[in-house]
VORO-423085 format. One record per residue (C-alpha): residue in one letter; x, y, z negated. Coordinates in nm, 2 decimals. Layout:
rest: A px: X py: Y pz: Z
...
END
This chain:
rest: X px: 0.31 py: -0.41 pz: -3.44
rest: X px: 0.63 py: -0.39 pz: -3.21
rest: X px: 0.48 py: -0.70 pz: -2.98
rest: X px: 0.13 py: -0.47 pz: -2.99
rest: X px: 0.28 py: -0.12 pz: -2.83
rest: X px: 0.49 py: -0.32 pz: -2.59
rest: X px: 0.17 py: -0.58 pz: -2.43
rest: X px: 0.00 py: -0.23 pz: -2.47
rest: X px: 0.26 py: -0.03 pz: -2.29
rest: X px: 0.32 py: -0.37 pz: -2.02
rest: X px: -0.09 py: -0.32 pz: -1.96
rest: X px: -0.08 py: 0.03 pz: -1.90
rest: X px: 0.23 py: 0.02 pz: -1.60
rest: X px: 0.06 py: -0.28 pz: -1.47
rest: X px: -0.28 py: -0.07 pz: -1.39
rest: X px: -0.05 py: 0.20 pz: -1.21
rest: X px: 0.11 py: -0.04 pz: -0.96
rest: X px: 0.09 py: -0.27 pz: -0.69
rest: X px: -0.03 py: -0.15 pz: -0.31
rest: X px: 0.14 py: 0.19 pz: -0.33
rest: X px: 0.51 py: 0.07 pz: -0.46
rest: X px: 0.46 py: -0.17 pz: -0.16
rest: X px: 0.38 py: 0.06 pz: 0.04
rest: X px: 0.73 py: 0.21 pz: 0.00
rest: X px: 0.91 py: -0.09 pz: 0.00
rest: X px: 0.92 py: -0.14 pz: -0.39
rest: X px: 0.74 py: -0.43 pz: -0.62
rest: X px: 0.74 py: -0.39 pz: -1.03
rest: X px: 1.00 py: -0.54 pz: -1.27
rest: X px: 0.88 py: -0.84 pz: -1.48
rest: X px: 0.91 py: -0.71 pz: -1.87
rest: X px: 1.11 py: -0.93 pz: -2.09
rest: X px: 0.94 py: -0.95 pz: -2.39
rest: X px: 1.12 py: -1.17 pz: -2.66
rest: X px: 1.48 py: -1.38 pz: -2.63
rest: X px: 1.46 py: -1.62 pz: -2.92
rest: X px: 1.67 py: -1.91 pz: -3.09
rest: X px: 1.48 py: -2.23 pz: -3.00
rest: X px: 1.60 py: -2.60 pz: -3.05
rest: X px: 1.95 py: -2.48 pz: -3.03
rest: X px: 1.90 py: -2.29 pz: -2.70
rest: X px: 1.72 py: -1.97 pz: -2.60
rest: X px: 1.38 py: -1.94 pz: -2.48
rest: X px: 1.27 py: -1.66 pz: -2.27
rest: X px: 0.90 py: -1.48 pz: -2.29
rest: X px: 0.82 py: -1.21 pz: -2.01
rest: X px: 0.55 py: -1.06 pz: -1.85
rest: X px: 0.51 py: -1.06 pz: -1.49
rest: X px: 0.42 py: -0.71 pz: -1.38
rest: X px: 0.40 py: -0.81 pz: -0.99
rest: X px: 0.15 py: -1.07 pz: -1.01
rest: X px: 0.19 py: -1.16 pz: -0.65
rest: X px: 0.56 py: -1.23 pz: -0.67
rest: X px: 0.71 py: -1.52 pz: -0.51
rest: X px: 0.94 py: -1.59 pz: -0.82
rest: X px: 1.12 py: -1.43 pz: -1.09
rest: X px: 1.53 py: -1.48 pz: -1.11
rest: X px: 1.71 py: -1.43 pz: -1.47
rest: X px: 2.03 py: -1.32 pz: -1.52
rest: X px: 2.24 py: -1.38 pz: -1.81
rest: X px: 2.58 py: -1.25 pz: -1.98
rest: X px: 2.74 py: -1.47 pz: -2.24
rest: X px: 2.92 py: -1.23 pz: -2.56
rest: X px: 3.08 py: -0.94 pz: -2.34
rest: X px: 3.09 py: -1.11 pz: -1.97
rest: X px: 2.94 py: -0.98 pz: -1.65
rest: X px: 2.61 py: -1.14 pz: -1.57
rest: X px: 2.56 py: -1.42 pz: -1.38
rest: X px: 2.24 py: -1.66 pz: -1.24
rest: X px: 2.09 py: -1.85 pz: -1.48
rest: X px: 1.77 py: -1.95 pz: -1.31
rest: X px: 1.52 py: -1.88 pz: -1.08
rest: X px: 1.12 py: -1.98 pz: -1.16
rest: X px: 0.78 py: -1.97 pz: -0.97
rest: X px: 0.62 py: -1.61 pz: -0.98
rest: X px: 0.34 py: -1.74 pz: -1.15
rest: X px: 0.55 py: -1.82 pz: -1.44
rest: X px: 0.64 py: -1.60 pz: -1.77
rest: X px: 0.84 py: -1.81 pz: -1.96
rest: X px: 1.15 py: -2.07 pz: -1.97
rest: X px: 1.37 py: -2.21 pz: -2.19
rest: X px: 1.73 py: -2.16 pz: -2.12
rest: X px: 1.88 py: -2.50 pz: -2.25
rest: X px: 2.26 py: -2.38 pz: -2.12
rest: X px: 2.25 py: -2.10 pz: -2.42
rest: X px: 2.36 py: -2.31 pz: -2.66
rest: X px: 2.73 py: -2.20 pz: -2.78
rest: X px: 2.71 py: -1.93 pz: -3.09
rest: X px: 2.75 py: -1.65 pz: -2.90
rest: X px: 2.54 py: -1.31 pz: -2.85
rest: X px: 2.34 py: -1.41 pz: -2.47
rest: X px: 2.19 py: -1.07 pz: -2.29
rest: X px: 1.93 py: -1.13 pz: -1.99
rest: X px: 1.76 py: -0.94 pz: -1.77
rest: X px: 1.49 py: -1.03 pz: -1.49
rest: X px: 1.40 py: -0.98 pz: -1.17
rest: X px: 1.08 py: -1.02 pz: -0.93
rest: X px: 1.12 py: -1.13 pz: -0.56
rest: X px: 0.85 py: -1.06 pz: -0.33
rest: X px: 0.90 py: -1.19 pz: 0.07
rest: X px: 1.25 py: -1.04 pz: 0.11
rest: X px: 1.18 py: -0.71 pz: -0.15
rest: X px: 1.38 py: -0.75 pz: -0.50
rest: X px: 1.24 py: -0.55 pz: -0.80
rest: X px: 1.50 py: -0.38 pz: -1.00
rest: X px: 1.61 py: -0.53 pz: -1.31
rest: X px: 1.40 py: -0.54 pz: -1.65
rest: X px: 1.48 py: -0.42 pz: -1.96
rest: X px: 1.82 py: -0.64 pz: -2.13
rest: X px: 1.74 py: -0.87 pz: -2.43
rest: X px: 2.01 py: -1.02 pz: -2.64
rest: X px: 1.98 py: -1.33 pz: -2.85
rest: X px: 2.22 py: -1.60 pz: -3.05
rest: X px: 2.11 py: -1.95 pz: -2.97
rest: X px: 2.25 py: -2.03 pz: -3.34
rest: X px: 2.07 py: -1.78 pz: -3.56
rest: X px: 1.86 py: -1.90 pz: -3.80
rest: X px: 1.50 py: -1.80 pz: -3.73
END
């Protein structure tokens, strides 16, 4: 149900958008959508709400840290798997969409441990 209201909510914005943020020098936030324990890493699931994007960058803190680049994907992509998240530790990521020289402002923050059983 969770998984349901947020693609619902993701829909919704993504109908609202597009020529008039542009227009002001603003492109949409890609909308992480699940961290999860995978293989002994992390894999990533977002949706891309500025389909036009040239790519989307991640972000990622390990336990308490500051966040640093963890990697950088097509724009036509909505999901990777982060095969550095692999010590038992809490990992938080957020996203971002480039466009030309226009950054989005960061998603929402997800938090997994690669370690946890599923």
């Amino acid at each position: 149900m969770k998984t349901f209201l947020i693609t619902a909510f993701a829909i919704a914005l993504a109908a609202c958008s597009s020529s008039d943020d542009e227009a002001d020098g603003t492109i949409q936030a890609p909308m992480l959508m699940d961290v999860e324990p995978m293989e002994g890493a992390l894999h990533l699931t977002w949706m891309n709400m500025q389909a036009d994007a040239d790519s989307v960058e991640a972000e990622r803190k390990m336990d308490t840290g500051e966040f640093e680049p963890a990697f950088t994907v097509p724009g036509t992509v909505d999901n990777r798997m982060d095969a550095e998240a692999t010590d038992d530790m809490p990992y938080t990521y957020r996203l971002r969409a480039k466009k030309g020289a226009i950054y989005s402002a960061y998603s929402n923050e997800m938090t997994a441990n690669p370690q946890d059983a599923e």
